[in-house]
C-alpha positions as CSV (number, residue, x, y, z in Angstrom):
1,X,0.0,0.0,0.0
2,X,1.3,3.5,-0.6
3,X,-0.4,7.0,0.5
4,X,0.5,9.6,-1.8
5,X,1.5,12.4,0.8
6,X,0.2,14.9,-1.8
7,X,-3.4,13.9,-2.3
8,X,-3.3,11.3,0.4
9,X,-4.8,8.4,-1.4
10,X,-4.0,5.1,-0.2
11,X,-3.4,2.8,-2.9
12,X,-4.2,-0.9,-1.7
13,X,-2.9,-3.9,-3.7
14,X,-6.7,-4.5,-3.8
15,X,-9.7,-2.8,-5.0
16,X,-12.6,-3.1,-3.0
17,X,-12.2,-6.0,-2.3
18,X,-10.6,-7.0,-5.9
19,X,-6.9,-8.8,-5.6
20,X,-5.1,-7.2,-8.5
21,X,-3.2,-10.3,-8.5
22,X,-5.4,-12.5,-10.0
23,X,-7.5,-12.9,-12.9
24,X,-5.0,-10.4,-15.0
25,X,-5.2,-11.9,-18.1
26,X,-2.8,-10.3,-21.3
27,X,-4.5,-9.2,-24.2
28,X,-3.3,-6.7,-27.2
29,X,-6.9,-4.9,-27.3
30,X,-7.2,-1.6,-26.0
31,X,-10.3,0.9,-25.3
32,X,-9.8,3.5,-27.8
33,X,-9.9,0.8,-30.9
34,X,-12.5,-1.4,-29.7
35,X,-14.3,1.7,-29.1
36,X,-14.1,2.7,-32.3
37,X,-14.7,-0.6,-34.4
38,X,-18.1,-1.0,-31.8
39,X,-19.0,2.0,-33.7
40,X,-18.2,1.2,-36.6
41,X,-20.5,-2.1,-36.0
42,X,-23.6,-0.5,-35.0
43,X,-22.7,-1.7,-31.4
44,X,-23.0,-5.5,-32.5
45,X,-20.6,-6.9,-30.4
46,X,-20.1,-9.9,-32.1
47,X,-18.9,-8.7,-35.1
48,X,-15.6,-7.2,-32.7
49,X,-12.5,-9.4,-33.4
50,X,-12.3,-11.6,-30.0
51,X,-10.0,-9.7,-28.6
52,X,-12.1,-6.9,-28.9
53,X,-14.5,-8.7,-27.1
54,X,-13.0,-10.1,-24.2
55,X,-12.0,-6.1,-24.3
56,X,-16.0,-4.9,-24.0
57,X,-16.7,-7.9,-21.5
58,X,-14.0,-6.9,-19.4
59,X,-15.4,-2.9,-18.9
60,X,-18.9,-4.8,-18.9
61,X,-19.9,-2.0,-21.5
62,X,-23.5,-3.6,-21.7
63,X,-24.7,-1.5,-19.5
64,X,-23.7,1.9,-21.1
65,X,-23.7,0.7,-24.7
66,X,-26.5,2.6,-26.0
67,X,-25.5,5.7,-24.3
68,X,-21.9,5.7,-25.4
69,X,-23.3,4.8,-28.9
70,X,-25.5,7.7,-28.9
71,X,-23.4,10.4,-27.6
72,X,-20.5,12.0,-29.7
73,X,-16.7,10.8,-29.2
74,X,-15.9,13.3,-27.0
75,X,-18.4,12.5,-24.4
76,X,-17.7,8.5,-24.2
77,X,-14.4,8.9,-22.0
78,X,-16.6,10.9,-19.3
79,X,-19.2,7.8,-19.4
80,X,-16.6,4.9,-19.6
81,X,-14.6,6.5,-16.5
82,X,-18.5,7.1,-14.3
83,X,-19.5,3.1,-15.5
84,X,-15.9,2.0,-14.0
85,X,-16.2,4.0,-10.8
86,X,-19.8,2.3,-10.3
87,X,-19.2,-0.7,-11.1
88,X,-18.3,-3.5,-8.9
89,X,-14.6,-4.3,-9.6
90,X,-15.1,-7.7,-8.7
91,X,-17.2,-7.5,-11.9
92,X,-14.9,-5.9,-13.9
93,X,-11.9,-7.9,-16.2
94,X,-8.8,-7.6,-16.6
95,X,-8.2,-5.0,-19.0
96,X,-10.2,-2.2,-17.2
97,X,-8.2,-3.3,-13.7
98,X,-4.8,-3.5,-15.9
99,X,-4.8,0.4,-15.6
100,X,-5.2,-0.1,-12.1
101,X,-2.2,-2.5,-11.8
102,X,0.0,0.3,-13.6
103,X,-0.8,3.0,-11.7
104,X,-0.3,0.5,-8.3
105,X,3.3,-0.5,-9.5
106,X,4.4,2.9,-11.0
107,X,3.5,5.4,-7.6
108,X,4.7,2.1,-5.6
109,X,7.3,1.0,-6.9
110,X,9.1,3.5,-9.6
111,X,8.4,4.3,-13.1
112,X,10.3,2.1,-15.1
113,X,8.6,-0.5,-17.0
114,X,11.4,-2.9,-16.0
115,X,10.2,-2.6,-12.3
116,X,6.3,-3.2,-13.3
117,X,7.5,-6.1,-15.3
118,X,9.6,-7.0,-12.3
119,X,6.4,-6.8,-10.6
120,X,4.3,-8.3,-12.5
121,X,6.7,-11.8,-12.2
122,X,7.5,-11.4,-9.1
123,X,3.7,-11.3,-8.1
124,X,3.3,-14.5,-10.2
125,X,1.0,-12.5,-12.5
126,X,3.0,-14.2,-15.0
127,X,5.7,-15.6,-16.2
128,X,6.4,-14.5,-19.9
129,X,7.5,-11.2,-20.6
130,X,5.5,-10.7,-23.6
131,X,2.4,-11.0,-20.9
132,X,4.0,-8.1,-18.9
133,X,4.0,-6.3,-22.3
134,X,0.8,-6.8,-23.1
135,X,-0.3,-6.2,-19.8
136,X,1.5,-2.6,-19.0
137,X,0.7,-1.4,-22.5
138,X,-3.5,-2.0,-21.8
139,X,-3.4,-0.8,-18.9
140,X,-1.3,2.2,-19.9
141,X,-2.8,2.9,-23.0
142,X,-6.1,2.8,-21.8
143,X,-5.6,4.8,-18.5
144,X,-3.9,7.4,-20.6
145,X,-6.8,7.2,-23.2
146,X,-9.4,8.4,-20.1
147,X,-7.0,10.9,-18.9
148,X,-6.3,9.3,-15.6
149,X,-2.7,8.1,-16.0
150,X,0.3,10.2,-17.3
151,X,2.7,8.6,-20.3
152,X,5.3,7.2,-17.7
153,X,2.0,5.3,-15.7
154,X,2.4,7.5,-13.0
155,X,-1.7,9.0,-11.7
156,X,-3.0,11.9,-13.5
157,X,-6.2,12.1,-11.9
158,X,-6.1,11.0,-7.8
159,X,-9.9,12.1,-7.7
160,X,-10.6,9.6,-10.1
161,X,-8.7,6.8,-8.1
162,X,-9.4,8.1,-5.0
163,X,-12.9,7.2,-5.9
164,X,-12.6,4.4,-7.1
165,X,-10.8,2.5,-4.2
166,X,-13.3,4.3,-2.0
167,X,-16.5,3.6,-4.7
168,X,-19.8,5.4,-4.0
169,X,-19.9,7.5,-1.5
């Protein structure tokens, strides 16, 4: 755990509850693309390659399809980021708590992506370093893509994790 003496935020190696140890899963899909080719599908799911898919399943973006589909671009980060902070994590896979995982190694640990992949084996996550890739470059291209984390992996937005370890309030 690690309190950011700034903003202090305690970030847990758990999210409500969530172990973000386990069920982390590697995939080369990220939010902005799968986004995009939803769209580009009239929101069919099915037609997303299956990457894609395990992508949507993982944010659990059935419940805010039809809204993200009928508002412009723009607006879709604001909903994707409200649907994450009200959903369950325990609910949520492994791409959406990858950015989680980043920003947990990076403030903890340093900003290297030797130390997350360190980490990430280490913490029997995995043992492959293409996982670890594939892992910090989800969860670091998507938390950059909603304007929570920085480049490096480091937090952008504290408010935003701040209320998501805490949830509703």
């Amino acid at each position: 755990m690690i309190i950011n003496t700034t903003n202090s935020i305690l970030l847990p190696n758990h999210l409500r509850g969530r172990s973000i140890h386990t069920n982390v899963i590697p995939t080369v899909s990220n939010l902005k693309n799968m986004l995009k080719k939803l769209e580009e599908s009239h929101g069919d799911e099915s037609q997303l390659p299956s990457w894609d898919r395990r992508s949507y399943k993982a944010y659990q973006l059935d419940a805010i399809k039809s809204k993200l589909l009928s508002s412009p671009p723009d607006e879709r980060i604001e909903f994707v980021k409200g649907h994450i902070l009200n959903t369950d994590p325990s609910k949520l896979g492994a791409s959406c708590l990858d950015i989680y995982l980043v920003a947990y190694v990076t403030e903890t640990f340093g900003k290297e992506k030797s130390i997350f992949f360190k980490y990430i084996i280490d913490n029997g996550i995995t043992d492959k370093e293409n996982s670890a890739q594939a892992i910090w470059q989800v969860g670091k291209g998507d938390g950059t893509y909603l304007g929570v984390l920085e480049d490096d992996g480091s937090i952008k937005d504290w408010n935003f994790f701040a209320r998501w370890i805490k949830g509703k309030e």
